[in-house]
C-alpha positions in Angstrom: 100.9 39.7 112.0 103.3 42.5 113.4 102.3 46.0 113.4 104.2 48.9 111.3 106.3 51.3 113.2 104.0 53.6 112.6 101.0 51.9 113.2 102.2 51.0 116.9 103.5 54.2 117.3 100.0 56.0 116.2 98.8 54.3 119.3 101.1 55.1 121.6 100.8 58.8 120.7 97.1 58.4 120.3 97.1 57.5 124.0 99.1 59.8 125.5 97.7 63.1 123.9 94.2 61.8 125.1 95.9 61.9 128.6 94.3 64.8 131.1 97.6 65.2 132.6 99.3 65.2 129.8 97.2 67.9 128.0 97.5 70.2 130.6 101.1 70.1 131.5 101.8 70.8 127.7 99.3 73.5 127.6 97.3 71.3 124.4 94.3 72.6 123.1 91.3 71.3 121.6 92.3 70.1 118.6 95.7 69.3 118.5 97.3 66.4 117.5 101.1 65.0 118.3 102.3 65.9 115.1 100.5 69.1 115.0 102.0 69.7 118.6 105.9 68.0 118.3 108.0 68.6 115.4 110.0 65.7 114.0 113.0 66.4 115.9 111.4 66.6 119.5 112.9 64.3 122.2 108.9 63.2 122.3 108.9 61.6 119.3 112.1 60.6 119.2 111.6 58.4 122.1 108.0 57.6 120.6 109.7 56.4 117.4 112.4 54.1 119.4 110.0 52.4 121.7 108.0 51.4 118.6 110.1 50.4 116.3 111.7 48.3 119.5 107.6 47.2 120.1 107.7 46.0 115.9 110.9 44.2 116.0 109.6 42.2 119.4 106.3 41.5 117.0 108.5 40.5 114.2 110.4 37.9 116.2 107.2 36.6 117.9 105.8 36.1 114.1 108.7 33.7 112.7 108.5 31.8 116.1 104.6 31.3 115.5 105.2 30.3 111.7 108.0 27.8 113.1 105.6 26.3 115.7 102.8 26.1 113.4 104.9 24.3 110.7 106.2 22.4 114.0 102.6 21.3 114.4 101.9 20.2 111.2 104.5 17.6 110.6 103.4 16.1 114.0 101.2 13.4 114.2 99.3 13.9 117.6 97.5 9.8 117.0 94.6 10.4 119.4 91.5 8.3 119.4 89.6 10.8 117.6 92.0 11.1 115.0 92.3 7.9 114.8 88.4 7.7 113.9 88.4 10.2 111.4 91.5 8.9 109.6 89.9 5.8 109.7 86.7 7.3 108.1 88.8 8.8 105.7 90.4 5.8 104.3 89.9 5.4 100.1 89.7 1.9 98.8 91.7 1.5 95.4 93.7 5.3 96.1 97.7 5.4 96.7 98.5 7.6 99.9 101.1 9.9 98.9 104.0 12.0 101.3 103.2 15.5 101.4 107.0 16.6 101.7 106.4 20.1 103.5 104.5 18.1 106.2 105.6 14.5 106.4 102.6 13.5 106.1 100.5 11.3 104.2 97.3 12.0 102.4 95.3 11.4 99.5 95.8 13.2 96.5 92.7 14.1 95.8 89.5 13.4 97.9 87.1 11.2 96.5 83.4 10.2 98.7 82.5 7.6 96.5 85.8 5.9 97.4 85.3 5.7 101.4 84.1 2.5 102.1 84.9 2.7 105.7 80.8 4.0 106.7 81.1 3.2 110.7 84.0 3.0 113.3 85.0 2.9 116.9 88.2 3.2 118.5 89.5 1.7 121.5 92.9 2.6 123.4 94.3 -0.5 125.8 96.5 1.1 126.9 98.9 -0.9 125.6 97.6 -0.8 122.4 94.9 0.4 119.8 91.5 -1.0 118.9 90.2 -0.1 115.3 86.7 -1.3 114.8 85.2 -0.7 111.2 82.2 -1.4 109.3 80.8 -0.9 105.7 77.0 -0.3 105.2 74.3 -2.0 103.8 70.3 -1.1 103.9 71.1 1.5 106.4 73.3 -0.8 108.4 76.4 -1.8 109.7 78.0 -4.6 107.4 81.3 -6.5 107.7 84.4 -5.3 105.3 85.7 -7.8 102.7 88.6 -9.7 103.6 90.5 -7.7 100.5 89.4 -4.3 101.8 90.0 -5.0 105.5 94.1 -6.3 104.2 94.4 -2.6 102.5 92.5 -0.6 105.1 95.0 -2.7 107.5 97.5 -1.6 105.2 96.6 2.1 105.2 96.3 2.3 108.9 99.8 1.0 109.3 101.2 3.8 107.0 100.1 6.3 108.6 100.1 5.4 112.5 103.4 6.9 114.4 106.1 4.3 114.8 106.1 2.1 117.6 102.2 2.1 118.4 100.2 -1.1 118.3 97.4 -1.0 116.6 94.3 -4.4 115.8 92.2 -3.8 113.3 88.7 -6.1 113.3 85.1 -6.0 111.1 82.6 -8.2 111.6 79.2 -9.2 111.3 76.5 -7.5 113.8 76.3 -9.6 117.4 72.8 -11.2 117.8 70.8 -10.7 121.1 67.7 -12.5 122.6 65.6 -10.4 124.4 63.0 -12.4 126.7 60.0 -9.8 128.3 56.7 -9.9 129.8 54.9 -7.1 128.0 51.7 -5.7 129.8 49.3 -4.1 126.8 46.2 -2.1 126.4 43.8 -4.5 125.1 42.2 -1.6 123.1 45.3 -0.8 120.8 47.6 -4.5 121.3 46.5 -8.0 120.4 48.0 -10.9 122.4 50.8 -11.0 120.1 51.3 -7.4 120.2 50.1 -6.3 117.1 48.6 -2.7 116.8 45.1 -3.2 115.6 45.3 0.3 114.1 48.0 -0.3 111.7 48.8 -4.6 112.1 52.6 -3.4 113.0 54.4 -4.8 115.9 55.6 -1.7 117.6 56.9 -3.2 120.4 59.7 -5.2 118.0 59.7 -1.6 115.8 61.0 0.3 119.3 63.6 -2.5 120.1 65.0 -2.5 116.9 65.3 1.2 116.5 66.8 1.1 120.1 69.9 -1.3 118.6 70.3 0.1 115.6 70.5 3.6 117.4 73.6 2.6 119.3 76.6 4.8 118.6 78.5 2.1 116.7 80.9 0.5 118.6 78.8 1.8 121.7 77.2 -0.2 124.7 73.4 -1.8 125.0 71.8 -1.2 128.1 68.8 -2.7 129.7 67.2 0.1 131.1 67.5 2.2 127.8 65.3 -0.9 126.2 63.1 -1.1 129.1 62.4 3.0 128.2 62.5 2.3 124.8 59.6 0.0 125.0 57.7 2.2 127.5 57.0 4.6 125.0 55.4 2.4 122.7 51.9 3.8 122.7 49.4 0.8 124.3 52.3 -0.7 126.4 51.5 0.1 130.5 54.3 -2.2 131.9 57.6 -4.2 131.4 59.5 -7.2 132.9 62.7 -7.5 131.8 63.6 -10.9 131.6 66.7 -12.4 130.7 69.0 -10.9 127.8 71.8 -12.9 125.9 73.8 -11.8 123.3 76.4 -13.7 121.3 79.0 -12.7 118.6 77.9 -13.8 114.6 80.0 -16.9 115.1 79.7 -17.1 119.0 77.1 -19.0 121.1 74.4 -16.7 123.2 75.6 -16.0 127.0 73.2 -14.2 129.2 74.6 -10.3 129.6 75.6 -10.1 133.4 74.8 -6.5 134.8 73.4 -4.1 133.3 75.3 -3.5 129.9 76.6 -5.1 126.6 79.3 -3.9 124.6 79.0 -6.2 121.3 82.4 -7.7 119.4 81.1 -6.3 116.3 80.6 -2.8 117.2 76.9 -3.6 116.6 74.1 -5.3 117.4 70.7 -6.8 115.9 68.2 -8.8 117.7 66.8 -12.4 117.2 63.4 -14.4 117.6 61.4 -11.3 119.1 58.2 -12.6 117.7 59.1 -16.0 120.4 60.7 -14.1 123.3 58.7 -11.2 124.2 55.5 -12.4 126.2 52.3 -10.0 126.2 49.7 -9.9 128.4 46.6 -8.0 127.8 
Protein backbone atom coordinates (compact mmCIF):
# COMPACT_ATOMS: atom_id res chain seq x y z
CA UNK A 1 0.00 0.00 0.00
CA UNK A 2 1.59 3.52 -0.94
CA UNK A 3 2.76 5.72 1.62
CA UNK A 4 1.29 9.44 2.38
CA UNK A 5 3.26 12.34 1.26
CA UNK A 6 3.85 13.03 4.44
CA UNK A 7 4.58 9.87 5.73
CA UNK A 8 7.47 9.37 3.05
CA UNK A 9 8.57 12.65 3.53
CA UNK A 10 8.78 12.23 7.59
CA UNK A 11 11.42 9.79 6.60
CA UNK A 12 13.29 11.56 4.41
CA UNK A 13 13.66 14.53 6.79
CA UNK A 14 13.95 12.08 9.67
CA UNK A 15 17.18 10.95 7.94
CA UNK A 16 18.69 13.79 6.97
CA UNK A 17 18.47 15.83 10.33
CA UNK A 18 20.02 12.69 12.06
CA UNK A 19 22.94 13.28 9.54
CA UNK A 20 26.44 14.48 11.39
CA UNK A 21 27.25 16.51 8.40
CA UNK A 22 24.26 17.84 8.05
CA UNK A 23 23.83 18.96 11.71
CA UNK A 24 26.83 20.77 11.75
CA UNK A 25 26.83 22.64 8.56
CA UNK A 26 23.32 24.00 9.69
CA UNK A 27 24.62 24.80 13.10
CA UNK A 28 21.41 22.25 14.63
CA UNK A 29 21.23 21.70 18.08
CA UNK A 30 20.18 19.16 20.33
CA UNK A 31 16.75 19.02 20.00
CA UNK A 32 15.68 20.37 16.94
CA UNK A 33 13.57 19.04 14.50
CA UNK A 34 13.10 19.92 10.54
CA UNK A 35 10.04 21.73 11.20
CA UNK A 36 11.26 23.38 14.25
CA UNK A 37 14.44 24.24 12.13
CA UNK A 38 12.88 25.13 8.29
CA UNK A 39 9.84 27.11 7.93
CA UNK A 40 7.26 26.11 5.35
CA UNK A 41 8.53 28.21 2.67
CA UNK A 42 12.32 27.04 2.79
CA UNK A 43 13.82 25.74 -0.50
CA UNK A 44 14.57 22.53 2.12
CA UNK A 45 11.31 21.58 2.28
CA UNK A 46 10.23 22.60 -0.73
CA UNK A 47 12.32 20.17 -2.41
CA UNK A 48 11.53 17.63 0.50
CA UNK A 49 7.88 17.95 -0.32
CA UNK A 50 8.46 17.43 -4.26
CA UNK A 51 10.61 14.42 -4.03
CA UNK A 52 7.89 12.88 -1.91
CA UNK A 53 5.04 13.43 -3.27
CA UNK A 54 7.04 12.28 -6.70
CA UNK A 55 8.24 9.03 -4.27
CA UNK A 56 3.92 8.53 -3.45
CA UNK A 57 2.82 8.95 -6.98
CA UNK A 58 5.67 6.17 -8.16
CA UNK A 59 3.92 3.95 -5.07
CA UNK A 60 0.55 4.73 -6.29
CA UNK A 61 1.34 3.45 -9.81
CA UNK A 62 3.20 0.44 -8.57
CA UNK A 63 -0.16 -0.35 -6.34
CA UNK A 64 -2.75 -0.48 -9.43
CA UNK A 65 -0.12 -2.56 -11.41
CA UNK A 66 0.01 -5.08 -8.34
CA UNK A 67 -3.93 -5.11 -8.02
CA UNK A 68 -3.95 -5.73 -11.95
CA UNK A 69 -1.45 -8.65 -11.73
CA UNK A 70 -2.97 -10.14 -8.90
CA UNK A 71 -6.46 -10.12 -10.53
CA UNK A 72 -4.29 -11.29 -13.57
CA UNK A 73 -3.43 -14.31 -11.46
CA UNK A 74 -6.58 -15.21 -10.42
CA UNK A 75 -8.39 -15.76 -13.48
CA UNK A 76 -5.41 -18.03 -14.65
CA UNK A 77 -5.48 -21.46 -14.29
CA UNK A 78 -1.75 -22.51 -13.74
CA UNK A 79 -3.07 -26.78 -14.20
CA UNK A 80 -0.10 -28.27 -12.44
CA UNK A 81 0.07 -31.72 -11.00
CA UNK A 82 -0.54 -30.54 -7.63
CA UNK A 83 -3.38 -28.64 -8.46
CA UNK A 84 -4.58 -31.12 -10.31
CA UNK A 85 -4.58 -33.41 -6.97
CA UNK A 86 -6.14 -31.11 -4.88
CA UNK A 87 -8.97 -30.15 -7.35
CA UNK A 88 -9.36 -33.57 -7.65
CA UNK A 89 -9.73 -33.99 -3.86
CA UNK A 90 -12.00 -31.37 -3.92
CA UNK A 91 -14.51 -32.74 -6.18
CA UNK A 92 -18.35 -32.86 -4.55
CA UNK A 93 -20.53 -35.65 -5.71
CA UNK A 94 -24.27 -34.45 -6.34
CA UNK A 95 -22.98 -30.34 -6.24
CA UNK A 96 -23.32 -28.04 -9.53
CA UNK A 97 -19.93 -26.15 -10.19
CA UNK A 98 -20.71 -22.60 -10.75
CA UNK A 99 -18.60 -19.56 -12.75
CA UNK A 100 -17.33 -17.19 -10.41
CA UNK A 101 -17.53 -14.11 -12.93
CA UNK A 102 -14.75 -11.86 -11.30
CA UNK A 103 -12.42 -14.89 -11.78
CA UNK A 104 -13.46 -17.19 -14.49
CA UNK A 105 -13.33 -19.70 -12.62
CA UNK A 106 -15.24 -22.49 -11.37
CA UNK A 107 -16.02 -23.54 -7.83
CA UNK A 108 -18.45 -24.78 -5.63
CA UNK A 109 -20.86 -22.71 -4.02
CA UNK A 110 -20.57 -23.72 -0.84
CA UNK A 111 -18.04 -26.35 0.56
CA UNK A 112 -19.50 -29.32 1.81
CA UNK A 113 -16.93 -32.47 3.46
CA UNK A 114 -19.46 -34.90 3.64
CA UNK A 115 -19.90 -34.51 -0.17
CA UNK A 116 -16.03 -35.37 -1.20
CA UNK A 117 -16.08 -38.75 -2.17
CA UNK A 118 -12.79 -38.52 -3.88
CA UNK A 119 -10.62 -39.93 -0.37
CA UNK A 120 -7.24 -40.85 -2.45
CA UNK A 121 -5.45 -39.62 -5.69
CA UNK A 122 -2.37 -39.54 -7.72
CA UNK A 123 -1.51 -37.65 -10.66
CA UNK A 124 0.53 -38.42 -13.54
CA UNK A 125 1.88 -35.99 -16.41
CA UNK A 126 2.85 -38.00 -19.86
CA UNK A 127 3.87 -35.54 -21.25
CA UNK A 128 1.49 -35.69 -23.71
CA UNK A 129 -1.15 -35.98 -21.55
CA UNK A 130 -2.57 -36.25 -17.85
CA UNK A 131 -3.10 -39.25 -15.61
CA UNK A 132 -5.87 -38.90 -12.85
CA UNK A 133 -5.88 -41.79 -10.55
CA UNK A 134 -8.73 -41.68 -7.81
CA UNK A 135 -10.08 -43.80 -5.17
CA UNK A 136 -12.94 -43.82 -2.51
CA UNK A 137 -12.39 -45.36 0.94
CA UNK A 138 -13.61 -48.20 2.71
CA UNK A 139 -12.36 -49.77 6.22
CA UNK A 140 -9.49 -47.47 6.09
CA UNK A 141 -8.69 -48.29 2.55
CA UNK A 142 -8.50 -47.52 -0.92
CA UNK A 143 -11.76 -48.56 -2.77
CA UNK A 144 -12.81 -48.26 -6.42
CA UNK A 145 -15.39 -45.30 -7.51
CA UNK A 146 -18.88 -46.28 -8.89
CA UNK A 147 -19.17 -46.24 -12.38
CA UNK A 148 -21.93 -43.25 -11.84
CA UNK A 149 -19.52 -41.21 -9.73
CA UNK A 150 -16.42 -41.84 -11.81
CA UNK A 151 -18.86 -40.45 -15.30
CA UNK A 152 -19.42 -37.03 -13.00
CA UNK A 153 -16.01 -36.76 -11.41
CA UNK A 154 -15.03 -37.38 -15.26
CA UNK A 155 -17.37 -34.70 -15.90
CA UNK A 156 -16.09 -32.29 -13.30
CA UNK A 157 -12.49 -32.65 -14.26
CA UNK A 158 -13.26 -31.79 -17.77
CA UNK A 159 -15.01 -28.44 -16.66
CA UNK A 160 -12.55 -27.24 -15.11
CA UNK A 161 -9.20 -28.42 -16.94
CA UNK A 162 -7.64 -25.53 -19.39
CA UNK A 163 -8.70 -26.13 -23.01
CA UNK A 164 -6.69 -28.23 -25.04
CA UNK A 165 -5.12 -30.57 -22.32
CA UNK A 166 -5.65 -34.32 -22.25
CA UNK A 167 -6.58 -35.62 -19.44
CA UNK A 168 -7.54 -40.06 -18.40
CA UNK A 169 -9.27 -40.49 -15.57
CA UNK A 170 -9.16 -44.39 -13.99
CA UNK A 171 -10.39 -46.04 -10.37
CA UNK A 172 -9.93 -49.34 -9.68
CA UNK A 173 -9.76 -52.09 -7.46
CA UNK A 174 -6.34 -52.53 -5.27
CA UNK A 175 -3.49 -54.75 -7.43
CA UNK A 176 -2.83 -58.08 -5.61
CA UNK A 177 0.87 -59.21 -4.95
CA UNK A 178 2.40 -62.61 -3.92
CA UNK A 179 5.18 -62.33 -1.78
CA UNK A 180 7.35 -65.68 -1.56
CA UNK A 181 10.22 -65.46 1.55
CA UNK A 182 12.34 -67.55 3.63
CA UNK A 183 11.84 -66.15 7.02
CA UNK A 184 14.68 -67.02 9.67
CA UNK A 185 12.86 -66.73 13.40
CA UNK A 186 13.68 -66.88 17.00
CA UNK A 187 12.42 -70.00 18.14
CA UNK A 188 11.76 -68.36 21.61
CA UNK A 189 9.12 -65.74 20.33
CA UNK A 190 7.96 -67.44 16.46
CA UNK A 191 6.38 -70.84 15.92
CA UNK A 192 7.14 -72.56 12.55
CA UNK A 193 4.28 -70.73 11.08
CA UNK A 194 5.35 -67.55 12.48
CA UNK A 195 3.01 -67.00 14.98
CA UNK A 196 4.10 -64.91 18.17
CA UNK A 197 3.65 -67.21 21.07
CA UNK A 198 3.22 -64.01 23.21
CA UNK A 199 0.20 -62.77 21.62
CA UNK A 200 -0.83 -65.81 18.68
CA UNK A 201 -0.54 -62.76 15.93
CA UNK A 202 1.40 -63.22 12.83
CA UNK A 203 3.56 -60.18 12.81
CA UNK A 204 5.42 -60.97 10.12
CA UNK A 205 2.02 -60.74 7.71
CA UNK A 206 1.01 -57.56 10.33
CA UNK A 207 4.52 -55.66 8.96
CA UNK A 208 3.84 -56.56 5.30
CA UNK A 209 0.55 -55.34 5.29
CA UNK A 210 1.18 -52.18 7.01
CA UNK A 211 4.15 -51.74 4.55
CA UNK A 212 1.41 -51.75 1.39
CA UNK A 213 -1.10 -50.08 2.93
CA UNK A 214 1.51 -47.30 3.82
CA UNK A 215 2.32 -46.60 0.29
CA UNK A 216 1.63 -43.02 -0.73
CA UNK A 217 -1.29 -43.94 -2.97
CA UNK A 218 -0.53 -44.07 -6.35
CA UNK A 219 3.22 -44.51 -5.12
CA UNK A 220 5.77 -47.40 -5.89
CA UNK A 221 6.37 -50.91 -3.84
CA UNK A 222 9.87 -51.69 -3.37
CA UNK A 223 11.55 -54.78 -2.22
CA UNK A 224 14.08 -53.58 -0.11
CA UNK A 225 11.51 -51.34 1.88
CA UNK A 226 9.59 -54.94 2.62
CA UNK A 227 12.72 -56.65 3.28
CA UNK A 228 13.24 -53.65 6.24
CA UNK A 229 9.84 -53.75 6.93
CA UNK A 230 10.04 -57.36 7.95
CA UNK A 231 13.46 -56.95 9.73
CA UNK A 232 11.92 -55.10 12.39
CA UNK A 233 9.52 -57.53 13.35
CA UNK A 234 10.72 -58.37 16.82
CA UNK A 235 11.87 -62.48 16.69
CA UNK A 236 12.75 -62.23 12.93
CA UNK A 237 16.97 -62.45 12.56
CA UNK A 238 17.03 -62.97 8.67
CA UNK A 239 15.23 -62.57 5.26
CA UNK A 240 15.34 -64.19 1.72
CA UNK A 241 13.58 -62.44 -0.57
CA UNK A 242 12.13 -64.70 -2.98
CA UNK A 243 10.22 -64.02 -5.93
CA UNK A 244 7.46 -61.19 -5.90
CA UNK A 245 4.47 -60.99 -8.53
CA UNK A 246 1.94 -58.62 -8.61
CA UNK A 247 -1.08 -58.52 -10.93
CA UNK A 248 -3.92 -55.82 -11.57
CA UNK A 249 -7.71 -56.93 -9.90
CA UNK A 250 -8.59 -58.28 -13.23
CA UNK A 251 -4.95 -59.08 -14.52
CA UNK A 252 -2.93 -62.39 -14.11
CA UNK A 253 0.29 -62.23 -11.58
CA UNK A 254 3.72 -61.42 -13.45
CA UNK A 255 6.82 -61.64 -11.39
CA UNK A 256 8.00 -57.67 -10.60
CA UNK A 257 11.36 -57.31 -12.67
CA UNK A 258 13.87 -55.06 -10.72
CA UNK A 259 13.50 -53.70 -7.84
CA UNK A 260 10.11 -51.73 -7.90
CA UNK A 261 6.22 -51.98 -8.52
CA UNK A 262 4.12 -49.21 -9.34
CA UNK A 263 0.48 -50.92 -9.17
CA UNK A 264 -2.48 -49.95 -11.99
CA UNK A 265 -4.72 -49.19 -9.14
CA UNK A 266 -2.77 -46.77 -7.32
CA UNK A 267 -2.66 -49.43 -4.59
CA UNK A 268 -1.85 -52.52 -3.47
CA UNK A 269 -2.86 -55.48 -1.05
CA UNK A 270 -1.21 -58.76 -0.68
CA UNK A 271 -2.42 -62.44 -1.22
CA UNK A 272 -1.84 -66.06 0.31
CA UNK A 273 0.94 -64.85 2.85
CA UNK A 274 -0.04 -67.54 5.20
CA UNK A 275 1.23 -70.13 1.83
CA UNK A 276 4.19 -67.97 0.58
CA UNK A 277 6.27 -66.92 3.31
CA UNK A 278 8.49 -69.92 4.55
CA UNK A 279 9.95 -69.74 8.24
CA UNK A 280 12.60 -71.44 9.64
CA UNK A 281 13.26 -71.55 13.25
Amino acid sequence: MARSVDEIKREMTDAFMADPVIREKYQLKEGDTFRSAFSLVSLENILFFIVAAAHHVVERIFDGHRDDVERTLERAIVATVPWYYHKALAYQHGDKLTLDEATMQYRYAKIDEGRRVVKYAAVRDRGGSIQILVSGEKSGRPEALSKEVLTAFEAYIRTLKPAGVVISVRTAPADHIRIAATIYADPMILSPQGVRYRDGSRPVEDAINAYLGGITFGGTFNKTKLVDAIQAVEGVTDVILGDCSARPDAGTYKSIVGNNYTAFSGSIISDDLNSTLRYVV
